[in-house]
ZAZAGU-299678 format. One line per 4 residues: number of its first residue (from 1); their letters; for each residue x, y, z of N, C-alpha, C. Coordinates in steps of 0.05 Angstrom, whole numbers. Layout:
N
NUM> A> X:Y:Z:X:Y:Z:X:Y:Z ~ ...
REM end
This chain:
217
1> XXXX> 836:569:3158:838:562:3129:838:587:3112 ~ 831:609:3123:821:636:3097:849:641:3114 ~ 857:649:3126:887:665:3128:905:650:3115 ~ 901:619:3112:923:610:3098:924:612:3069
5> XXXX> 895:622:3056:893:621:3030:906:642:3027 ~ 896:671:3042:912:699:3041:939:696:3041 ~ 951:682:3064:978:681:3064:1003:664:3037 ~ 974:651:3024:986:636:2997:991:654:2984
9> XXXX> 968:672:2977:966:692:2955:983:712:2956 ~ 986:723:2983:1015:740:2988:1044:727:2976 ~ 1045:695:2981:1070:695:2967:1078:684:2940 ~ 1051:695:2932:1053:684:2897:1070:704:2888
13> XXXX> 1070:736:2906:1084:757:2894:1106:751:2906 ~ 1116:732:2912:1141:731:2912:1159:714:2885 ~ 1142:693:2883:1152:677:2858:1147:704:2836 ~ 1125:723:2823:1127:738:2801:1151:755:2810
17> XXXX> 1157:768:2839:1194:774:2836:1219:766:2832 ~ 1211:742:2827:1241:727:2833:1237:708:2806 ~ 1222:716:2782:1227:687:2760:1221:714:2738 ~ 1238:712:2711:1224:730:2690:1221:723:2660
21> XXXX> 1202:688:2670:1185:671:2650:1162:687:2646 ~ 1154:693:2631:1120:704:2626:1097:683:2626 ~ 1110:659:2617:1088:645:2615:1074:636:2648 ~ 1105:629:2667:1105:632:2693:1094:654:2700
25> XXXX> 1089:672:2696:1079:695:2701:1048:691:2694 ~ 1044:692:2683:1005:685:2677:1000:662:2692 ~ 1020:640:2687:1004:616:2709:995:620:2740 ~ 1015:643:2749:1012:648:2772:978:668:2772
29> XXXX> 970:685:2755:953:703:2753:926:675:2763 ~ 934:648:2747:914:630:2748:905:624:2784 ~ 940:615:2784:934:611:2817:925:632:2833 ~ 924:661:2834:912:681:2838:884:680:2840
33> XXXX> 873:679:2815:846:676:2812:829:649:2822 ~ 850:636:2832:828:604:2846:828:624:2875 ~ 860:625:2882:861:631:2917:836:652:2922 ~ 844:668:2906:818:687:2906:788:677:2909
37> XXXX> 778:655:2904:764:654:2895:747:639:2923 ~ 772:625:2927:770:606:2957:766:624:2984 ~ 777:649:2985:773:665:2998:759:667:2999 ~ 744:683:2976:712:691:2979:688:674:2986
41> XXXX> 702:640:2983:691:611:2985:685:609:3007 ~ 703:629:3030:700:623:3059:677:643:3073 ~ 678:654:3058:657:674:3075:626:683:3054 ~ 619:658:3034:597:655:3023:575:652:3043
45> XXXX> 573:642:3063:551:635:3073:534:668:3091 ~ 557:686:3086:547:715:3097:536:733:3072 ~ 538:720:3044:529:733:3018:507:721:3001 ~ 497:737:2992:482:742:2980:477:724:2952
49> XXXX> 454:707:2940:459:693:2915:475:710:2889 ~ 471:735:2887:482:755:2870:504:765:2874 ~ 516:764:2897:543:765:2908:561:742:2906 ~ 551:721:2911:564:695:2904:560:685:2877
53> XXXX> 549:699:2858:543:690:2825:569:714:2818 ~ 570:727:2829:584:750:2811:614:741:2823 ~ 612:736:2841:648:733:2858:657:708:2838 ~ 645:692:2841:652:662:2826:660:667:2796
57> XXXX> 644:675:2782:649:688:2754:673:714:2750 ~ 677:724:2780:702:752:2771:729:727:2775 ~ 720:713:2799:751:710:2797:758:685:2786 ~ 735:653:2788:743:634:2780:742:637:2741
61> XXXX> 725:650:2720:726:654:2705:734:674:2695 ~ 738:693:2702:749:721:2683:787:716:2696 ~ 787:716:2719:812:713:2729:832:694:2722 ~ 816:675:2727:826:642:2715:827:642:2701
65> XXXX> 806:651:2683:810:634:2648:813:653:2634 ~ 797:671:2626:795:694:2600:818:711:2598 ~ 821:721:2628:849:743:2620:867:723:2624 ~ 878:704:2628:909:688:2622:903:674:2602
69> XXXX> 873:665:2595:881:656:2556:887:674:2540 ~ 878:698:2550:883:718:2526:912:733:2523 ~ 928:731:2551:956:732:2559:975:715:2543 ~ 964:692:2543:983:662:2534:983:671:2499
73> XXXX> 952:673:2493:956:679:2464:977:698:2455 ~ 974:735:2470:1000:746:2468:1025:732:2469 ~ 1033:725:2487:1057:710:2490:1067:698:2465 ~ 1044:674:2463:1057:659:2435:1057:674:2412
77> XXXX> 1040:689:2407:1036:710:2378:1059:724:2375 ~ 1076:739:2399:1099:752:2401:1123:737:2405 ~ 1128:719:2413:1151:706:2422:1161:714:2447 ~ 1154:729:2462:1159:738:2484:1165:720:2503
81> XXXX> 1179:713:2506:1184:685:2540:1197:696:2554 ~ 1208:715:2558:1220:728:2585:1227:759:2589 ~ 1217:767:2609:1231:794:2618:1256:792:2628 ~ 1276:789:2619:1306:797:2622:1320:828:2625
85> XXXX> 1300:847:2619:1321:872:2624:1308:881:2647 ~ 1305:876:2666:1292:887:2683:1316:906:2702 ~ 1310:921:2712:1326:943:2726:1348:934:2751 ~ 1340:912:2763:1351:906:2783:1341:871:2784
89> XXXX> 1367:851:2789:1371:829:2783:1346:816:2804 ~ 1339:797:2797:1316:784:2805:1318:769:2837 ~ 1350:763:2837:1347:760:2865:1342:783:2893 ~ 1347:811:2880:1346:831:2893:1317:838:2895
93> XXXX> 1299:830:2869:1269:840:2870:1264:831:2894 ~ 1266:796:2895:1250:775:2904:1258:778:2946 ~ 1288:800:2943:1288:808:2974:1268:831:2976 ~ 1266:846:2958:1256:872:2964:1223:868:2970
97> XXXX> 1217:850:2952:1193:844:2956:1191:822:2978 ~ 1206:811:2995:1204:790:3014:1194:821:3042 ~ 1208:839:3040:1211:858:3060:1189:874:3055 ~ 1176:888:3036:1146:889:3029:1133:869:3041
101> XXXX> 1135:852:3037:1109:824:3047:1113:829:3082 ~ 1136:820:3082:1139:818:3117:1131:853:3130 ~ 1135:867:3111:1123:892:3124:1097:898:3133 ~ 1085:887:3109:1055:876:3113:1040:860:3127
105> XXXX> 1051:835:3137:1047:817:3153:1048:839:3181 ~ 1069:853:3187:1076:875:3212:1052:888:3223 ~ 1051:899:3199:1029:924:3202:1001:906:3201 ~ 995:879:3193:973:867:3197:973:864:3223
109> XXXX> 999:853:3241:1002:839:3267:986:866:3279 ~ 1001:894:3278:997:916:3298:976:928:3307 ~ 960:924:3278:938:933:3276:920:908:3294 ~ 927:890:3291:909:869:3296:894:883:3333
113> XXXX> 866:884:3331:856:896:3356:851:927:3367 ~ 864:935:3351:864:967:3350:839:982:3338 ~ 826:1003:3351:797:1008:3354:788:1021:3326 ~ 821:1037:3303:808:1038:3273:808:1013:3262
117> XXXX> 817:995:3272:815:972:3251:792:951:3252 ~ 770:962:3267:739:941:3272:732:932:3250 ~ 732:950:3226:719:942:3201:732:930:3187 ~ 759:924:3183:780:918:3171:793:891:3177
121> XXXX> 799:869:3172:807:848:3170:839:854:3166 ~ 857:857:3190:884:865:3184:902:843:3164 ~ 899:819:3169:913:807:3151:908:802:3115 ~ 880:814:3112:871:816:3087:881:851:3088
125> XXXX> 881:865:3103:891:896:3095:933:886:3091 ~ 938:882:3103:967:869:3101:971:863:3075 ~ 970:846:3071:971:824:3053:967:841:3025 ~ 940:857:3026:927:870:3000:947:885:2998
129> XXXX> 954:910:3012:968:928:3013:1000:932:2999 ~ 1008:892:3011:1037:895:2996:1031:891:2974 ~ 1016:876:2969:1004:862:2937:1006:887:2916 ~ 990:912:2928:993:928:2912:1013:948:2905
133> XXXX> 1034:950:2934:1058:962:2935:1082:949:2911 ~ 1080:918:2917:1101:902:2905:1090:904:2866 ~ 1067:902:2873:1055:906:2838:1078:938:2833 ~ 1069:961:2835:1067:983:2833:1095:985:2831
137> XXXX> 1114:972:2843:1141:975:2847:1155:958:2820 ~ 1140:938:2817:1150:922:2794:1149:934:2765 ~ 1130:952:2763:1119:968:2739:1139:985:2739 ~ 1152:993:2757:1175:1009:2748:1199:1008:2743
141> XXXX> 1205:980:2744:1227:967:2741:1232:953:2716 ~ 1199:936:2706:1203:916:2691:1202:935:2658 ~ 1217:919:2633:1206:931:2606:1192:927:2600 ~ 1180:904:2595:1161:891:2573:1134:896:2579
145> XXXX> 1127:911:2554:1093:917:2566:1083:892:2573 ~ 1086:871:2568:1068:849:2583:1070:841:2616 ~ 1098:848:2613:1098:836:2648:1090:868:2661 ~ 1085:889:2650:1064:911:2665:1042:904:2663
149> XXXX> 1027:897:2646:1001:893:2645:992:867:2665 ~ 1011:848:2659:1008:823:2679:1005:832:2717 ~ 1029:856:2720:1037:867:2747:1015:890:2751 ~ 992:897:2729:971:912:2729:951:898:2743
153> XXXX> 951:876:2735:926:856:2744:935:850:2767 ~ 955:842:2781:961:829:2805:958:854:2823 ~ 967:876:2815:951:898:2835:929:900:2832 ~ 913:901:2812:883:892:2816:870:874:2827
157> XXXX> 886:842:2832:874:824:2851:886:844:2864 ~ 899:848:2887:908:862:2914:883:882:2920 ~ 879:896:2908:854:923:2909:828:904:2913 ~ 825:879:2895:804:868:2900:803:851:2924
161> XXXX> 821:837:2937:821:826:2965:821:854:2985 ~ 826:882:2977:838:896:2996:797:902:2997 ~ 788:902:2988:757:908:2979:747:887:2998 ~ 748:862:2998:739:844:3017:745:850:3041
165> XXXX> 762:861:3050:780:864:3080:757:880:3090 ~ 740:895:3086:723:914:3088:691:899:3098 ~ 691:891:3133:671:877:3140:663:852:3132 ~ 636:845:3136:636:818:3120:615:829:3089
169> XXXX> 614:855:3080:611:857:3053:621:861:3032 ~ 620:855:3003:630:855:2986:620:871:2963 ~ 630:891:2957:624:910:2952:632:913:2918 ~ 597:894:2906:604:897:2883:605:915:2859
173> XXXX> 599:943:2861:596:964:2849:631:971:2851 ~ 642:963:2868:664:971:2863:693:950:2861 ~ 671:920:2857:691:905:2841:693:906:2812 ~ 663:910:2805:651:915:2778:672:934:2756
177> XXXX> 679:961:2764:685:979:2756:719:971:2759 ~ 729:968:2782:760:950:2778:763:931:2749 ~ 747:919:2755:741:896:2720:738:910:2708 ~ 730:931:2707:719:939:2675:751:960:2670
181> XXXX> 766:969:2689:790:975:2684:816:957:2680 ~ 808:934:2685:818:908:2683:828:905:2643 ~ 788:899:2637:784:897:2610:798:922:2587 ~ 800:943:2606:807:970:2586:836:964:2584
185> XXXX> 844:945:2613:877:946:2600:883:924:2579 ~ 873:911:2580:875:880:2569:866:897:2533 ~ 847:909:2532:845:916:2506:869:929:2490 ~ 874:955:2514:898:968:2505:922:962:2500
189> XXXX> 933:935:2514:949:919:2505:950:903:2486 ~ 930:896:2473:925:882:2443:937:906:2425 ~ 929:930:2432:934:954:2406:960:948:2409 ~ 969:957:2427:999:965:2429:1019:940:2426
193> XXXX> 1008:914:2428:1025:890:2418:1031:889:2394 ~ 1002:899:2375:1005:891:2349:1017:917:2333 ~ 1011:944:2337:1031:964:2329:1058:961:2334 ~ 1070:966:2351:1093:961:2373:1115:929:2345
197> XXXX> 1099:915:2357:1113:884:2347:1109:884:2315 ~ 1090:901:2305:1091:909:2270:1111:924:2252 ~ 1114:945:2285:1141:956:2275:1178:958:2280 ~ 1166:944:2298:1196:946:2323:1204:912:2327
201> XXXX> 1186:894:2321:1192:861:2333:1200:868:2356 ~ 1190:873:2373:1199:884:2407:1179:887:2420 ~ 1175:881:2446:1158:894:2467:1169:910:2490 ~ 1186:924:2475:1200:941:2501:1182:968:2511
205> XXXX> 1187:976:2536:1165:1000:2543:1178:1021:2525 ~ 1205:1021:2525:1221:1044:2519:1213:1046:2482 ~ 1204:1024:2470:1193:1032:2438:1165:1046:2445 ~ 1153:1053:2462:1128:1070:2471:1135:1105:2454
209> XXXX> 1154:1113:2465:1165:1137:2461:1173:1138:2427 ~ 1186:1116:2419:1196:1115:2390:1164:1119:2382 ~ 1150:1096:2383:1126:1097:2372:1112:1135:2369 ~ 1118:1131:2384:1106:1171:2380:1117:1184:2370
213> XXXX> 1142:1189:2366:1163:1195:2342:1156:1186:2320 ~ 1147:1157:2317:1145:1150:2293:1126:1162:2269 ~ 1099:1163:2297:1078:1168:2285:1084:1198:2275 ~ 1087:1222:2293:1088:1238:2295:1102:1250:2257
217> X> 1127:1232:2251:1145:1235:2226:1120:1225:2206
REM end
């Protein structure tokens, strides 16, 4: 059952390559933050009451709810419903990222039994790994500061499952500090919505650069 949740969560990044709805885009962050959450659901009985108070609250509440209400609000405040300029047409993302995933699934298979990988859960190292490859790849493709910040977080779940993969502990000093880089983006994207869209009606990355010109004049 936990490989199949992993293996769900791997192909949520396939639907954020291949659709460029935003609102679809946060819903998925939701489904993210349950799978996540079920994961960690499976291997509660090896943790700690303070490990299982904090897991439940990062992913079923902060994941789930707070950062995609506060996403949805952007959305509607801006008008934003879709990334359309993206660099390369969406059916090409949604191969590129099929071959990331399956690369990952590979390198989970190879590893699987091999004497560095004792501590390591290969199909949660797999799985994390494209998560954060396919994030990282998307950010450089996509315009709209939102679908980066959205493709920010989904590499941050990936870092945060890639964190679980690591024995049967969970290592919250260094989920803690992921969130709290989480929250720094989510703030900094409020600034830059409301400057940005005050002066430009746009959320393009490429008004980043104007904006500094602007100011600069």
């Amino acid at each position: 059952m936990e490989n199949g949740f992993i293996i769900l969560f791997g192909l949520t990044m396939l639907y954020l390559a291949a659709t460029s709805r935003l609102v679809a885009h946060i819903r998925l962050l939701v489904v993210q933050g349950i799978l996540l959450f079920l994961i960690c659901a499976c291997n509660f009985e090896h943790q700690h009451a303070l490990n299982i108070a904090f897991l439940t609250v990062e992913t079923l509440i902060v994941k789930s709810i707070v950062i995609p209400w506060f996403l949805f609000k952007v959305v509607k405040k801006t008008h934003a419903n879709r990334d359309i300029g993206a660099n390369i047409p969406h059916f090409y993302c949604l191969v590129t990222a099929s071959i990331i995933l399956i690369a990952g699934f590979l390198v989970s298979n190879y590893f699987t039994g091999s004497s560095t990988m004792k501590m390591i859960s290969p199909i949660y190292f797999g799985v994390s790994i494209a998560t954060i490859i396919i994030s990282l790849w998307l950010i450089t493709i996509k315009h709209k500061i939102i679908s980066n910040v959205i493709e920010f977080i989904t590499m941050e779940n990936g870092i945060f499952l890639l964190s679980l993969s690591v024995a049967k502990e969970m290592p919250v000093l260094v989920n803690m500090g992921v969130l709290l880089d989480v929250f720094i983006a989510i703030y900094i994207l409020g600034l830059f919505v409301n400057e940005i869209n005050r002066e430009f009606n746009d959320l393009e990355v490429s008004n980043l650069s104007d904006l500094k010109d602007y100011n600069n004049d």
